[in-house]
C-alpha positions in Angstrom: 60.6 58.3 20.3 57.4 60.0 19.5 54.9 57.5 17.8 51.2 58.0 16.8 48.2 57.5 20.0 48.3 58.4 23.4 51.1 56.5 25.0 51.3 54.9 28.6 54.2 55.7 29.8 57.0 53.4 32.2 55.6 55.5 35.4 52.8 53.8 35.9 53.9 50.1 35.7 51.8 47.4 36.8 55.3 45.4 38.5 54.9 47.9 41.0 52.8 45.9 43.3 53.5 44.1 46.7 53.1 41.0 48.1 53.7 37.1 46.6 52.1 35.3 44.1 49.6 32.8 45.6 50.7 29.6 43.3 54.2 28.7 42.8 54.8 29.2 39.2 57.8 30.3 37.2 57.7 34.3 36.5 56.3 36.0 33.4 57.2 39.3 32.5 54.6 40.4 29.9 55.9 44.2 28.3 53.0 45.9 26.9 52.8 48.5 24.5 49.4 49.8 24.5 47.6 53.6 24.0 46.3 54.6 27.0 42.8 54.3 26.3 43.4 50.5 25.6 45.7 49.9 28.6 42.6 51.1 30.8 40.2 49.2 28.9 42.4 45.9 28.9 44.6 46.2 31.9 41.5 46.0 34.1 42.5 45.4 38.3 40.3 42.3 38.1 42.9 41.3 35.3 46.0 42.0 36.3 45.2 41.0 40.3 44.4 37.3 38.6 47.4 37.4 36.6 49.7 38.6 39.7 48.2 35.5 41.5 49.2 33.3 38.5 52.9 35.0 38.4 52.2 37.0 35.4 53.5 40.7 35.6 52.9 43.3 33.7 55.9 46.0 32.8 54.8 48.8 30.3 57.2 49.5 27.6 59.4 52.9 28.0 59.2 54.3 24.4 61.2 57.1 25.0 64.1 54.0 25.3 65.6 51.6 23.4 63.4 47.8 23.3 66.5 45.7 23.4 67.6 47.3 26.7 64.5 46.6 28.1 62.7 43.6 30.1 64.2 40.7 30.2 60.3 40.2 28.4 59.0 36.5 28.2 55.8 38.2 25.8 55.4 41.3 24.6 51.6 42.8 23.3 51.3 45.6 21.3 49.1 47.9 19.9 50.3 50.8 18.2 50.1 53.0 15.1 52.3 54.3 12.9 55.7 53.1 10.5 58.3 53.7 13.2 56.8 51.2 16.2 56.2 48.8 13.2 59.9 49.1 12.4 60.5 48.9 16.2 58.8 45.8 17.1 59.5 44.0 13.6 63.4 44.2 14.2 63.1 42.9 17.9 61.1 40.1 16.8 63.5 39.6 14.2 66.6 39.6 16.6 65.1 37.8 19.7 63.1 34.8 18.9 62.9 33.6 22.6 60.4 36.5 23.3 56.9 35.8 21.9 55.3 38.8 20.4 51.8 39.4 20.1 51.5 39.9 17.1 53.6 40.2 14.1 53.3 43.5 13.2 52.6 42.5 8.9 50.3 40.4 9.7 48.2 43.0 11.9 48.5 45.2 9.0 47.2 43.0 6.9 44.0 44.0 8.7 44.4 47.6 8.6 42.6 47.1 5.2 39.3 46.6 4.9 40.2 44.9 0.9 42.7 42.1 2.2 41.2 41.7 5.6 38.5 39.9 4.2 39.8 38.1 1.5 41.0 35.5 3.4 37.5 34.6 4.1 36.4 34.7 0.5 38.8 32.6 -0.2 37.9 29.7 2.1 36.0 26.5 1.9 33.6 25.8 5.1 31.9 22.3 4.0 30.4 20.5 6.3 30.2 22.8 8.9 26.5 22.9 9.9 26.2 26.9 7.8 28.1 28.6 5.0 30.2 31.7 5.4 30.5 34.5 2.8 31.1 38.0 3.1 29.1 40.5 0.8 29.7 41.8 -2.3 31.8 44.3 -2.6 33.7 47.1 -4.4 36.8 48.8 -3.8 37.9 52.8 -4.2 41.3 53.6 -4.0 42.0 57.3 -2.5 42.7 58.7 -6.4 39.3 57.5 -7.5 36.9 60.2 -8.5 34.1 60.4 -6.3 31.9 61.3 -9.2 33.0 57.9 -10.9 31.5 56.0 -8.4 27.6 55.7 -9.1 28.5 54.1 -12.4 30.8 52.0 -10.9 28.5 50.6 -8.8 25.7 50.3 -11.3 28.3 48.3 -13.6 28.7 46.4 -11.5 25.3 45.4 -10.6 25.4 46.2 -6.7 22.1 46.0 -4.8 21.2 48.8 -2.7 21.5 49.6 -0.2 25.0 49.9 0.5 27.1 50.1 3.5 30.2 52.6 3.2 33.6 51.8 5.3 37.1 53.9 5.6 39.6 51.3 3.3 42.2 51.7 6.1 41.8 50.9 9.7 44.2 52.7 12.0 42.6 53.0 15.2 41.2 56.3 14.8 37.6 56.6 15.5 37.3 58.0 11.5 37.9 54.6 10.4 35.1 53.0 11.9 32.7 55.8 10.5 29.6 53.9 9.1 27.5 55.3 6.1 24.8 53.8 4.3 23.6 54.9 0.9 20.4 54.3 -0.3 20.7 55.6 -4.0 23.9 55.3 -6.2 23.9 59.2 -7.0 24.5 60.1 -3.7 27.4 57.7 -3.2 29.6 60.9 -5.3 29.3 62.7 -1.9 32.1 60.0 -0.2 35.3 60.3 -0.4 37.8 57.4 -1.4 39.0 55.8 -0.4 36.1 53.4 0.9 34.6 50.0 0.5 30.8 49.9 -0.4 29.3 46.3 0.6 26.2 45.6 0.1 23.8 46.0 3.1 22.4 42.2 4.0 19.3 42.5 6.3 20.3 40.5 9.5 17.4 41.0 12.1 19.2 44.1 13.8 21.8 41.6 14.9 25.3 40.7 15.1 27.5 38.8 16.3 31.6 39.7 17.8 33.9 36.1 18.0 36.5 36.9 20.3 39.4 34.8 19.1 42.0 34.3 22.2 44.3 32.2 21.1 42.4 28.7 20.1 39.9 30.1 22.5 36.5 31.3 21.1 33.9 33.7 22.8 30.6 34.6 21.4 28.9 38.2 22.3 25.4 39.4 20.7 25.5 43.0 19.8 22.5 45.3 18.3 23.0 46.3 14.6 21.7 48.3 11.9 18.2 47.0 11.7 16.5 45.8 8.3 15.4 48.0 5.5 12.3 46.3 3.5 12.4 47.6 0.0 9.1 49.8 0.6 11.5 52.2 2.6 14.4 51.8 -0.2 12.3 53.2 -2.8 10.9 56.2 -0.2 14.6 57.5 1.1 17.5 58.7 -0.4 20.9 59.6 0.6 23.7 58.8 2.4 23.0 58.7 6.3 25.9 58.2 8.9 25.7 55.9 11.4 27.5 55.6 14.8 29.4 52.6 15.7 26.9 49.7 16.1 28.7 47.3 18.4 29.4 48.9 21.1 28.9 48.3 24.5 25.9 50.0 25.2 24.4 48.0 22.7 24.8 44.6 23.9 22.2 42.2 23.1 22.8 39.4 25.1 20.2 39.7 27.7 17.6 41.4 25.4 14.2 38.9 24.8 15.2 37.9 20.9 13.6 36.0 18.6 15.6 32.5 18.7 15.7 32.4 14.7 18.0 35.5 15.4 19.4 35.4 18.6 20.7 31.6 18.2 24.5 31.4 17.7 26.5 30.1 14.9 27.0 26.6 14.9 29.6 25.6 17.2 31.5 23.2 14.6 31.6 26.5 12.3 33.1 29.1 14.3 34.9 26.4 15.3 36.5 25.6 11.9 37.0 29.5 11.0 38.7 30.2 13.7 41.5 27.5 13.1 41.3 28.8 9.4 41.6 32.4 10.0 44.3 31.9 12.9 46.3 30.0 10.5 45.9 32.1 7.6 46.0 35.7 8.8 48.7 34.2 11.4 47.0 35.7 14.6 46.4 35.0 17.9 44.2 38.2 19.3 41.4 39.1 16.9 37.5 39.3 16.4 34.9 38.6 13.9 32.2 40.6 13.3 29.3 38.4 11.7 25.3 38.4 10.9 23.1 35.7 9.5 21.2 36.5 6.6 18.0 37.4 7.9 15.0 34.3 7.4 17.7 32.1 7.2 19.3 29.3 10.0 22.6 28.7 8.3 24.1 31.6 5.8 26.6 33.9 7.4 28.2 36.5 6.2 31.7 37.9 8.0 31.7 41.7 7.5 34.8 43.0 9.9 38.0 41.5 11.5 39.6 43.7 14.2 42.7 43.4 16.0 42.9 42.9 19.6 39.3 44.6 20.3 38.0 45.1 23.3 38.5 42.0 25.7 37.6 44.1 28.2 33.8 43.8 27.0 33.9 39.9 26.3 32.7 37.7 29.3 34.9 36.0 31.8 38.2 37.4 29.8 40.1 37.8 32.8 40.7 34.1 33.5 40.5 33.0 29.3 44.2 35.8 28.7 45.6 34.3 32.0 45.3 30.8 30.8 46.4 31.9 26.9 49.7 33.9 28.4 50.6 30.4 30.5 49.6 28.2 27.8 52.0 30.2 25.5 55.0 29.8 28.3 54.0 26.2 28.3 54.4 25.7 24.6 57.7 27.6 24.9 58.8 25.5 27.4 57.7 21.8 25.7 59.3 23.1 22.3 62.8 24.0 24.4 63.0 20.3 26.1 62.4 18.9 22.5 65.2 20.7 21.3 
């Protein structure tokens, strides 16, 4: 079967390794369907040595065979494109309940657009949480909207600038996490739809990714766009592209910040939108990107939710996915004595 993304293939299979498993635990086979880009960036030695000594194997899926005639698989995780794996992996899930699959492929789609993504965090209600989460305003362009049409749009609608322009879709491809930022509605007819303009909220050049591992939560600083005082918004004009602003290279964590930026979110907050967002976008691997509105302690705004992201770049992730895999089995196994 040919699917969309670099593929790993069966050759290079982590089973394929000698010696015993230090502690004596029950077996799990965990099938993983992964580009290859992601498998190196996931299926790190460090990781999969830990997991081997925990009795957690990793088998790569054969996509050129059928699933069903595949594992036995206690878990399988996945991350592909495309309609056809989504097919795939929907009907297995479908027709053998006893494997747990990471994650239901509608539900990750449901974050493969920026519009939906983000509703589920409009539409929640974090009182009494030590801060207030929001995400910015923002307007929609579907791919038959007229570029043209889209300065008046925003000015109906009464959209500060500037504005921060996003791909609607996320599918992986590095094109979908092209950043723009507009500072005057006229040039915002050079985009093309279809795109989701938010306004820009100055957060002290910071922001910060929430791993979400299961009901485990993990905190990294990352540089970010920095502010834009409205002396240089009435000076520039334009749309200007911007490269990815979390990445790696830009990690924050031991830079000398000002603690009125650099200070997490409350703990009782992430805390609470985790549990909300795990329940309602019915995940287990995801990440929040978040800023606090700069010269305040306790306004938030969410501004991305991503799909198994990069564990490979969040601290100590080795031993929090071995536990999360384990705990999993465990919960499998309670559930089957209460049966």
């Amino acid at each position: 079967m040919r699917l969309n993304g670099e593929i790993s293939s069966g050759e290079d299979e982590e089973e394929k390794q000698t010696g015993t498993t230090t502690f004596s635990v029950q077996k799990v086979v965990v099938g993983y369907a992964l580009t290859s880009k992601k498998k190196k960036s996931f299926l790190q030695p460090s990781f999969t040595a830990l997991a081997r000594n925990k009795g957690i194997y990793f088998v790569a899926v054969d996509l050129k065979k059928p699933l069903p005639e595949q594992g036995p698989f206690d878990i399988i995780l996945h991350k592909l494109s495309g309609e056809e794996w989504h097919d795939i992996i929907e009907d297995y899930r479908q027709k053998h309940p006893e494997v747990t699959v990471l994650d239901p492929p509608d539900a990750i789609q449901h974050l493969h657009n920026r519009q939906s993504m983000l509703q589920d965090v409009a539409d929640l209600n974090l009182s009494d949480c030590h801060g207030k989460v929001a995400i910015p305003r923002q307007l929609v362009f579907t791919k038959e909207k007229d570029p043209s049409s889209i300065p008046y749009e925003v000015t109906k609608a009464g959209m500060k600038l500037p504005l921060v322009a996003k791909p609607l879709v996320v599918d992986g491809t590095a094109k979908s996490h092209e950043l723009f930022l507009a500072y005057d509605e006229f040039s915002l007819s050079e985009l093309e739809p279809p795109l989701v303009l938010q306004e820009f909220v100055n957060h002290g050049g910071l922001l910060f990714k929430i791993y979400i591992v299961g009901e485990t939560i993990k905190v990294v600083r990352r540089f970010s766009l920095p502010n834009i005082s409205k002396r240089e918004l009435s000076k520039v004009a334009g749309v200007f592209r911007f490269p990815r602003v979390s990445c790696a290279a830009a990690s924050a964590d031991d830079a000398d910040l000002d603690p009125n930026i650099a200070e997490h979110p409350p703990r009782p907050l992430l805390e609470k939108l985790a549990r909300e967002l795990r329940h309602r976008l019915g995940l287990h691997l995801f990440n929040i990107d978040m800023i606090r509105e700069y010269g305040t302690k306790d306004v938030f705004y969410v501004i991305d939710i991503n799909y198994f992201p990069g564990y490979g770049k969040m601290p100590d992730y080795e031993h929090v996915f071995t536990d999360f895999l384990l705990s999993l089995m465990q919960s499998k196994y309670k559930k089957k004595l209460t049966t």
